[in-house]
C-alpha positions as CSV (number, residue, x, y, z in Angstrom):
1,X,-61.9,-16.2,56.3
2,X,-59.6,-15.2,59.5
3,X,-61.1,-14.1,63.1
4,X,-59.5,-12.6,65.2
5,X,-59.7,-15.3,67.9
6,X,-58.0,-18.0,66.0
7,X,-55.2,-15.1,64.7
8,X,-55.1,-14.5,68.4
9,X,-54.6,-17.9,69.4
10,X,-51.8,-18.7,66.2
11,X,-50.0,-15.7,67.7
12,X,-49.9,-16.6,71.4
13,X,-48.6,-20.0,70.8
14,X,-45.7,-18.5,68.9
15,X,-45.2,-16.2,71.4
16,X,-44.9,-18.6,73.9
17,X,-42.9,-20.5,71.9
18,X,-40.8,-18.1,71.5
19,X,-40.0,-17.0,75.0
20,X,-39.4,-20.7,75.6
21,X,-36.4,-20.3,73.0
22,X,-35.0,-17.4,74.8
23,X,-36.0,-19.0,78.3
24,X,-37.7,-16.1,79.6
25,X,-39.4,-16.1,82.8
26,X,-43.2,-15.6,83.6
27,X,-43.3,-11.6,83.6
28,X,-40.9,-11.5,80.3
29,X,-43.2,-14.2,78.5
30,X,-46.1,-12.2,80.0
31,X,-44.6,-9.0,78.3
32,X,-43.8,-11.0,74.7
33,X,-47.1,-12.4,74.5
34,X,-49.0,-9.0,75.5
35,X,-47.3,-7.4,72.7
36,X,-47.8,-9.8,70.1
37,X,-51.8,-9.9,70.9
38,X,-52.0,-6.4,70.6
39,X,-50.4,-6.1,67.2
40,X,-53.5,-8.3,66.0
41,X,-56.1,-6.2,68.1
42,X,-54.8,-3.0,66.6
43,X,-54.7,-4.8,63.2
44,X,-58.4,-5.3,63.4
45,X,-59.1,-2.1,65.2
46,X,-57.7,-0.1,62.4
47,X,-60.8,-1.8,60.1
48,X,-64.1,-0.8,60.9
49,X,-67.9,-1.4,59.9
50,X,-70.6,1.6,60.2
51,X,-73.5,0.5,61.0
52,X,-76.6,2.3,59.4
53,X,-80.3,1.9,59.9
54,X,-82.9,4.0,58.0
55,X,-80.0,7.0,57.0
56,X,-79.0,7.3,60.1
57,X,-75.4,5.8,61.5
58,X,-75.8,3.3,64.3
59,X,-72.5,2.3,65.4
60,X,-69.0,1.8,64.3
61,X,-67.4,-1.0,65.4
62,X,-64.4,-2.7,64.5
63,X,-63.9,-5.9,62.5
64,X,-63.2,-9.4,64.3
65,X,-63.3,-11.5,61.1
66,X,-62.2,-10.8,57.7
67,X,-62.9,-12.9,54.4
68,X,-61.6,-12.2,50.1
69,X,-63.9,-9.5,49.7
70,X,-66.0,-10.2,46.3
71,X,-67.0,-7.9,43.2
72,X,-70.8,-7.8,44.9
73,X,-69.7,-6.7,47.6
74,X,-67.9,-4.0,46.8
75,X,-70.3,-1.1,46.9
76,X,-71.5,-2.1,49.9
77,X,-67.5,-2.2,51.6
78,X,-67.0,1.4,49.7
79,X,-69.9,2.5,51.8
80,X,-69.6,1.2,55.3
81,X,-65.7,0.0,55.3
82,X,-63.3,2.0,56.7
83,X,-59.7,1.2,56.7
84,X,-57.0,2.9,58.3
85,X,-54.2,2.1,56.0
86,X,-51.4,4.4,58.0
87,X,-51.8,2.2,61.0
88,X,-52.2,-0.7,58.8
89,X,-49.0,-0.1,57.1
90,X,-47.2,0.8,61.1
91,X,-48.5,-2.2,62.5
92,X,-47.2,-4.6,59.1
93,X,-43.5,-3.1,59.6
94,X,-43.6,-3.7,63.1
95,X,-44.8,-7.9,62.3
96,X,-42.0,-7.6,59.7
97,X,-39.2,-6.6,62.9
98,X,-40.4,-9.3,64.5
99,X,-39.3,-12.8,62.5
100,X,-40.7,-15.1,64.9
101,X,-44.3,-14.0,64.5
102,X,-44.2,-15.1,60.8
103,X,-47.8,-16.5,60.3
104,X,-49.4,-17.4,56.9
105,X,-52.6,-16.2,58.4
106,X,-50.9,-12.7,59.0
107,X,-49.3,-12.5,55.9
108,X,-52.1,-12.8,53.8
109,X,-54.5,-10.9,56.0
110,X,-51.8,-8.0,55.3
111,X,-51.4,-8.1,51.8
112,X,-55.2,-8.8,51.2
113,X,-56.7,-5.7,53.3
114,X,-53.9,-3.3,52.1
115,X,-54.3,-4.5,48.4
116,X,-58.6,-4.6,49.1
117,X,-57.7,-1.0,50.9
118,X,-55.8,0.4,48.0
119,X,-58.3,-1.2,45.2
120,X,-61.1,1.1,47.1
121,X,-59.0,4.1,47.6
122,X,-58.3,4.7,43.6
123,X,-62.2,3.7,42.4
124,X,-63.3,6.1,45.2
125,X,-60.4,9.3,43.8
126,X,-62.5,7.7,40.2
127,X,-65.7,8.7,41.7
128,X,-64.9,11.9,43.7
129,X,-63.4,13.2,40.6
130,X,-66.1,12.2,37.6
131,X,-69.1,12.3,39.5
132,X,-71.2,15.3,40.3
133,X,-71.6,15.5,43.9
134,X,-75.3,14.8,44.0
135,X,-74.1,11.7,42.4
136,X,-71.5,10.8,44.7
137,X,-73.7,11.9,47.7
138,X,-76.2,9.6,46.5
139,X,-73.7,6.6,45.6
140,X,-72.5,6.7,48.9
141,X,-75.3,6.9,51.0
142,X,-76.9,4.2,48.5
143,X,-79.7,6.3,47.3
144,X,-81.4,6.0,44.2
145,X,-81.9,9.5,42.0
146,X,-86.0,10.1,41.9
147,X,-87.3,10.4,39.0
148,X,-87.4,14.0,39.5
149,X,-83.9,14.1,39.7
150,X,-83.3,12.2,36.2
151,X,-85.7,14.2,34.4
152,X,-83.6,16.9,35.3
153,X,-80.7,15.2,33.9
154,X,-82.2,14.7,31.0
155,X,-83.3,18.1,30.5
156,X,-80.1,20.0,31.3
157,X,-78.6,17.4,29.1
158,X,-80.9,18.5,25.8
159,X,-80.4,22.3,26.6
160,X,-76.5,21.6,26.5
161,X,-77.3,19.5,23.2
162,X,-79.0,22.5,22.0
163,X,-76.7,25.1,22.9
164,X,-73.5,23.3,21.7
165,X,-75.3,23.3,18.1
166,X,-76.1,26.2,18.6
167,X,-72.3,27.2,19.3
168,X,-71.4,25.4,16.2
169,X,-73.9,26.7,13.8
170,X,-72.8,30.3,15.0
171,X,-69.6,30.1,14.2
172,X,-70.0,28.3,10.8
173,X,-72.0,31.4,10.1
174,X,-69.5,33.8,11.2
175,X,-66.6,32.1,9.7
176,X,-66.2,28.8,8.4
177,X,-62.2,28.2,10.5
178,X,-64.0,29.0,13.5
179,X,-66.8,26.2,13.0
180,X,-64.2,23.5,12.3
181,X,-61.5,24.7,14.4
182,X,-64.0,24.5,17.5
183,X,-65.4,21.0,16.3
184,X,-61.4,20.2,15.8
185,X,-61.4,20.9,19.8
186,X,-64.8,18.9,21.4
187,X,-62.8,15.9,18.8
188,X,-60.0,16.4,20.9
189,X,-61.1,16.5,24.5
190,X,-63.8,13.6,23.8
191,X,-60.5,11.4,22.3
192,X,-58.8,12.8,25.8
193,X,-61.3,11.9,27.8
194,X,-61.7,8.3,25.9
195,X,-58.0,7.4,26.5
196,X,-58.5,8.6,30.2
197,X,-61.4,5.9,31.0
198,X,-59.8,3.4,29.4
199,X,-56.8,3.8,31.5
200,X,-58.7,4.1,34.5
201,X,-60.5,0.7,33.3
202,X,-57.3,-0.9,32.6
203,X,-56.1,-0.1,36.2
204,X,-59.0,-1.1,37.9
205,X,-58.8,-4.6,35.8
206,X,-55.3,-4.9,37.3
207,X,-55.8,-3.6,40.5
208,X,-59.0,-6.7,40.3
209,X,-56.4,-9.0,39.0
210,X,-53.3,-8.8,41.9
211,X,-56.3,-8.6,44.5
212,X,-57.6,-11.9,42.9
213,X,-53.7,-13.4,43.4
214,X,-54.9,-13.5,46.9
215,X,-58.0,-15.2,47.3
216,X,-56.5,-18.0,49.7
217,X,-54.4,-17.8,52.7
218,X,-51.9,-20.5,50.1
219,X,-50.8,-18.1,48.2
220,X,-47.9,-18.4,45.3
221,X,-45.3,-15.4,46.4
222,X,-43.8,-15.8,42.5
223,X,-47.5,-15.1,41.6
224,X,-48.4,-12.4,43.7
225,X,-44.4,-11.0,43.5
226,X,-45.1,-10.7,39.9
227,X,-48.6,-9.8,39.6
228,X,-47.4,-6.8,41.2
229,X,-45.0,-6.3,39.2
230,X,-47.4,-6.1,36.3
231,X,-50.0,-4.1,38.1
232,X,-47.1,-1.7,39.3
233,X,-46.2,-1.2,35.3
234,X,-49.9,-0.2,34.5
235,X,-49.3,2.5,36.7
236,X,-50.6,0.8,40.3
237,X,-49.3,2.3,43.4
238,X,-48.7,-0.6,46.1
239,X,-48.2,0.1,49.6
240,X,-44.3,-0.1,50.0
241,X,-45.2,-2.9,52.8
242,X,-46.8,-4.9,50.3
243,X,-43.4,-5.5,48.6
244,X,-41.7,-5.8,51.3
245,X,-43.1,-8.0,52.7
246,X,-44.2,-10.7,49.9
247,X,-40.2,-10.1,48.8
248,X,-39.0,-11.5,52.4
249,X,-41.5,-14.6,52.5
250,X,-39.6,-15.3,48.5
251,X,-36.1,-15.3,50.2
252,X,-37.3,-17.4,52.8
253,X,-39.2,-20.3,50.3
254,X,-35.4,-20.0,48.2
């Protein structure tokens, strides 16, 4: 886990540091060190918690600590976390202009929220896109469907049994091409729809399996460099700051 404090404090000293280097007086190492604490305050600001008691939102704060997020807790981050990956992503090429602030504790809070961010961003398009949206209302909000609700289901799911046999008896009736022809095309779309969750599974395992690369703030670049790789051939999209940045701290271990 990283606060914000002892980021804060990593940063400062190199700051000072570096103002040291270029012998800058007390308002220029003023100005450097200013500037190099508030790329770590925005980098926190732009991750935020919503606070929600009995349905109703609280607060929303932003972040001061940030741990490897684990499959538990998941759900929970899908609900309440918000990241701002746009000023994530301005804030990571503005570290990446500025050599001297190169921190371990940076780089893997970069690539670990950006890879966490992106991880959340394709499950939730999953979701948005399979689920009704009573189901996704209620996933998000953390409700569970009364029993009401799944009796329901279970009832509109008998009367569409019933009325695709229905269908299918019919058109046996009418003509025997038409019976098989339409059972020719559910065979088809349930195949299609088959291949598609098992894509989406395989990218969600590899999307999993990068994110795991990253677990401590030690990190192997050749392990994360070509984790993504692998992830980016099973059809992952990565942040083009991700990249960059992993591929600048491999030319510097060469």
């Amino acid at each position: 886990m990283i606060s914000k404090a002892s980021l804060l404090k990593d940063i400062r000293e190199k700051a000072q540091l570096e103002a040291k280097t270029r012998m800058l007086d007390e308002y220029e190492t003023s100005d450097l060190v200013s500037g190099a604490e508030e790329m770590v305050e925005d980098f926190f600001g732009a991750i935020t918690w919503t606070k929600v008691v009995g349905g109703t939102i609280q607060s929303k704060d932003s972040v001061d600590t940030w741990h490897h997020r684990q499959h538990h807790e998941f759900d929970r981050d899908w609900r309440y976390l918000e990241i701002d990956r746009h000023e994530l992503q301005a804030i990571a090429d503005r570290y990446l202009e500025t050599p001297w602030m190169s921190c371990s504790k940076m780089d893997w809070l970069i690539l670990n929220v950006l890879t966490y961010a992106e991880y959340q961003s394709f499950v939730d398009a999953v979701r948005s896109r399979t689920l009704s949206i009573e189901d996704y209302v209620s996933l998000s909000v953390g409700q569970v469907k009364s029993i009401g609700s799944r009796v329901a289901d279970s009832i509109s799911f008998v009367l569409k049994l019933i009325l695709w046999i229905a269908i299918v008896c019919g058109l046996f009736w009418i003509w025997w091409p038409l019976g098989v022809c339409w059972l020719v095309y559910i065979g088809w779309g349930a195949w299609k729809r088959r291949s598609a969750r098992k894509k989406i599974s395989h990218v969600v395992q590899s999307l999993g399996g990068t994110y795991s690369t990253l677990s401590t703030v030690s990190q192997s670049w050749t392990i994360v460099w070509d984790q993504l790789n692998k992830s980016r051939n099973d059809g992952v999209v990565w942040d083009g700051v991700v990249y960059r940045l992993v591929e600048d701290r491999m030319k510097g271990k060469a």
